[in-house]
C-alpha positions in Angstrom: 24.7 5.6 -4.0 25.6 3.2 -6.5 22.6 1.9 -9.0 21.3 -1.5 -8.4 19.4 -3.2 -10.5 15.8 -4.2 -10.2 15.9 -6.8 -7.5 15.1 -10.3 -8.1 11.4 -12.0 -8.7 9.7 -15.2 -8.5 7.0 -16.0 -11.0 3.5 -16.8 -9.1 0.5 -18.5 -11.3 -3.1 -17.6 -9.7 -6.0 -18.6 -10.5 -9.6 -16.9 -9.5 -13.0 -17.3 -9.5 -15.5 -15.2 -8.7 -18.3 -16.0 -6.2 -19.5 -12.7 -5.7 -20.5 -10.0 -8.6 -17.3 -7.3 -8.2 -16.6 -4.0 -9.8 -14.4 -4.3 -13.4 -10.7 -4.2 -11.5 -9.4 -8.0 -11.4 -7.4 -8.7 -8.3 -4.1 -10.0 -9.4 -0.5 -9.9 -7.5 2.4 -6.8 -8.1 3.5 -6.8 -11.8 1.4 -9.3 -13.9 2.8 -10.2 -17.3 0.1 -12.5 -18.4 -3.7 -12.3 -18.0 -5.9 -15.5 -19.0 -9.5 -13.4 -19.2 -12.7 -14.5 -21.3 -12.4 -11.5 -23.3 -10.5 -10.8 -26.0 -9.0 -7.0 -24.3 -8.6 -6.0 -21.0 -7.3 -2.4 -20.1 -4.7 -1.1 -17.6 -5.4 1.8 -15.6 -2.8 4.9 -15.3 -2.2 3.0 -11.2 -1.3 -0.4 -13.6 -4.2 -1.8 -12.5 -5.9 -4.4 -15.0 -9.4 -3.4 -15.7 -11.9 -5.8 -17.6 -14.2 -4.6 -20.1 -17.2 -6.5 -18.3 -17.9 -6.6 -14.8 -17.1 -9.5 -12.6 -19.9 -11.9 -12.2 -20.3 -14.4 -10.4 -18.5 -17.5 -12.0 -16.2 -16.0 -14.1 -12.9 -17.4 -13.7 -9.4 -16.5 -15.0 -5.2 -16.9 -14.5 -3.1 -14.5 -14.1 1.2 -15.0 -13.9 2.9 -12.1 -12.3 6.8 -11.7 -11.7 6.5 -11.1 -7.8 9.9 -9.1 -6.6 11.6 -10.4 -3.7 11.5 -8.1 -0.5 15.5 -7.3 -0.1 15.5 -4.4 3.0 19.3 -3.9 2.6 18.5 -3.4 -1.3 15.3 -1.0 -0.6 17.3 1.3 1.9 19.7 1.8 -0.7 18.3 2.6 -3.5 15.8 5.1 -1.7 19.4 6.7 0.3 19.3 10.1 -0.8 17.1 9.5 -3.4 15.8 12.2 -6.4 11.9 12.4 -7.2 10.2 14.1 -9.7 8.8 17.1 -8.7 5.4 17.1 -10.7 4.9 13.4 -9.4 1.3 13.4 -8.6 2.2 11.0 -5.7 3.6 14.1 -4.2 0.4 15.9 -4.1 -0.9 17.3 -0.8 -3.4 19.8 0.1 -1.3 23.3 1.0 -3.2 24.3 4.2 -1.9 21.2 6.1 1.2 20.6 4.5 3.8 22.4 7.1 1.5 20.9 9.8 1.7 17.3 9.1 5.3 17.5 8.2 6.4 18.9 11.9 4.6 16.3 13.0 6.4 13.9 11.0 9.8 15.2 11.6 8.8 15.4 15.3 7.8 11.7 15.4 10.9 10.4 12.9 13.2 12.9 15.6 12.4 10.0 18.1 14.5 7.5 16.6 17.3 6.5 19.0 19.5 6.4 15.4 19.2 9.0 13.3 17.0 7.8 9.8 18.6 8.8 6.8 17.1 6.3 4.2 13.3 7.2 3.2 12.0 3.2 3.0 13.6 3.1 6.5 12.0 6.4 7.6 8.4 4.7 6.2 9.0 1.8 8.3 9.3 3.8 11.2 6.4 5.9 11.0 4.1 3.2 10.0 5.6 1.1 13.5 4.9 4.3 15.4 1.4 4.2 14.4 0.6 0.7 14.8 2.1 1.3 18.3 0.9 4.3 19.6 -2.2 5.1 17.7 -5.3 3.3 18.5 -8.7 2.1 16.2 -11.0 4.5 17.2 -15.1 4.3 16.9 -16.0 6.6 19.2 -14.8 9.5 17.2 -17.1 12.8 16.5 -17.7 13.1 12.5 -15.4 15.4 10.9 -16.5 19.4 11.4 -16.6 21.3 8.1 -13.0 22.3 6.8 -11.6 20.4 9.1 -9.3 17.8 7.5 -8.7 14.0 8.1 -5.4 13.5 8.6 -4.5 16.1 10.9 -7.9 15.0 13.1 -6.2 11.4 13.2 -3.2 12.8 14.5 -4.6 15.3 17.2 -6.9 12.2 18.2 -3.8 10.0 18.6 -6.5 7.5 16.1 -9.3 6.6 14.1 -10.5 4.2 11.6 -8.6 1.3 10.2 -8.5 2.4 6.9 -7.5 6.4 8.1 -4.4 4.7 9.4 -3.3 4.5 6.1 -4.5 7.3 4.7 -2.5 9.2 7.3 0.9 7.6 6.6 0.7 8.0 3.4 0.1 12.0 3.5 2.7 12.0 6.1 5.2 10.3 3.5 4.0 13.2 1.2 4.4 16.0 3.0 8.5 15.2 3.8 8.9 14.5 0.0 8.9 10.8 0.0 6.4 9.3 -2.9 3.1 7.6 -1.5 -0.2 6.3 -2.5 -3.4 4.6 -0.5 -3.7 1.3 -2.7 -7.0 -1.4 -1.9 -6.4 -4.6 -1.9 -7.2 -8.0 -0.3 -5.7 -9.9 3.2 -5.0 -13.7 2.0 -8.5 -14.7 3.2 -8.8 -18.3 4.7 -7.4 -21.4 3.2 -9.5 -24.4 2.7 -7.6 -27.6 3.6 -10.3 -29.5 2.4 -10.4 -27.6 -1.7 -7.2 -26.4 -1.3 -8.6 -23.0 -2.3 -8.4 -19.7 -0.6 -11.7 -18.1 0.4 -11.4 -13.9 0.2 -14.2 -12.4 1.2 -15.6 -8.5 1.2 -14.3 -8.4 4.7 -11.0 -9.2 4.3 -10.5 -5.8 2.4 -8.6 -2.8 3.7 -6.7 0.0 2.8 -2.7 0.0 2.6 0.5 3.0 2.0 2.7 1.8 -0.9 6.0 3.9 -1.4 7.8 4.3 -4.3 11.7 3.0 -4.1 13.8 4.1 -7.3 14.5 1.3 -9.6 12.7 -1.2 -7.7 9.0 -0.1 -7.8 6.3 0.4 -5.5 6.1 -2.1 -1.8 3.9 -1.7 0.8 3.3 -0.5 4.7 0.8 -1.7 6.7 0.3 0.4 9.6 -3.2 -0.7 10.8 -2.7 -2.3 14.6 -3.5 -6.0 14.8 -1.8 -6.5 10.9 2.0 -7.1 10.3 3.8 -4.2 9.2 5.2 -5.6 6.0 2.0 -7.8 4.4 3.0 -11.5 3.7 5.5 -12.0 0.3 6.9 -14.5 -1.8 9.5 -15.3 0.3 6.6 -16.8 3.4 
C-alpha cells in the first residue's frame, strides 16, 4: 500500500493533582511533548512512559500538553494492510510451548468472519469483539496448576479475570505476527459538575492490548465485557 503519513492530532492540556501517594510513572495522554513537573528532570522509560525522579505524593500537581492523534479506521486498516514488522521486535515475544496452540485458536476464531480479514488493525478488532462477546468475567475459576499457562486456561475456560482479557488478546496478536503489548492505564473516572474536575480513583484502573500500526503508532483494544471496544478519544 501506498505510505500515509502520520495521521492528524489535536493538542490536549491536562492538568493533575495528586490526592493519593502513587508510584513514580505520571499519568499523562498518548505522545506528550511538554511536561510542567516540580523537578528540574524527569525520565522516559524504554515503553515512553514519563517517569519522575520523586514519587507522587499527595499534592503534587503538574501540566502536561500531548499531541493526541485522531482515530482514522480507514487510515489504520491501511497502513497495517500487509504490513512488515521487525523480527527481533520484543512486542513479538511469546513463550514457544504455546505458540502454535494459541495461534490455531486465533486463526480458528478470525476464520469466523463472514468477510475474509485481511488488514491486521481490522483482524484486532475482531478478536477483541469476539471476546467481549463470547467470553465471560469469571471468579469462580480454580488457581492456575503448575506449568500450566494463562492464556491458553482463559481460552479453554471460554473466560477469566478482567484484566486476563487483555492479556489474552494481546498474546493472541503475537502469536499470528501482529505487534502487541498489555499497557495500564486509567478509565476517565467521574466528572464533578460542581469543580469541574475529574475524580480517577484506584478502581478505575485496568489493563488494556495496544497494537502497533506502521507510521501511525500504538492505539488501543479494549476487550473487557461491559467497556467499549475502542476507549473514548479526542474526537468524543
Amino acid at each position: 500500500p501506498t505510505p500515509v503519513n502520520l495521521s492528524r492530532t489535536r493538542e490536549v492540556v491536562q492538568t493533575y493533582t495528586i490526592i493519593s501517594d502513587m508510584p513514580n510513572l505520571l499519568p499523562a495522554l498518548d505522545r506528550a511533548q511538554e511536561v510542567y513537573f516540580p523537578t528540574n528532570e524527569i525520565a522516559i522509560d524504554p515503553e515512553a512512559g514519563l517517569r519522575a525522579p520523586i514519587e507522587l505524593d499527595d499534592g503534587i500537581t503538574y501540566s502536561v500538553v500531548s499531541r493526541v492523534p485522531y482515530r482514522d479506521r480507514a487510515l489504520l486498516r491501511l497502513n497495517s494492510l500487509k504490513a512488515q514488522y521487525p523480527q527481533k521486535s520484543p512486542h513479538l515475544q511469546i513463550p514457544p510451548n504455546i505458540r502454535q496452540k494459541v495461534a490455531e485458536e486465533t486463526q480458528r476464531i478470525l476464520a469466523t468472519s463472514e468477510n475474509p480479514i485481511d488488514a491486521d488493525y481490522e483482524k484486532a478488532l475482531y478478536l477483541g469483539q469476539y471476546l467481549k462477546q463470547r467470553y465471560r468475567v469469571r471468579q469462580d475459576l480454580e488457581p492456575l496448576q503448575p506449568n500450566e499457562d494463562l492464556v491458553l486456561a482463559f481460552l479453554k475456560n471460554q473466560g477469566g479475570d478482567r484484566d486476563h482479557f487483555s492479556t489474552a488478546l494481546t498474546v493472541m496478536l503475537r502469536s499470528i505476527g501482529i505487534p502487541a503489548r498489555l499497557v495500564a492505564g486509567y478509565a476517565p473516572g467521574q466528572f464533578n459538575p460542581f469543580t469541574g474536575l475529574y475524580i480517577v480513583r484506584n478502581t478505575d484502573a485496568y489493563a488494556m492490548t495496544e497494537i502497533l500500526v506502521p507510521r501511525m503508532g500504538w492505539f488501543t483494544i479494549d476487550p473487557i465485557p461491559g467497556h467499549e471496544l475502542i476507549p473514548p478519544s479526542v474526537e468524543d
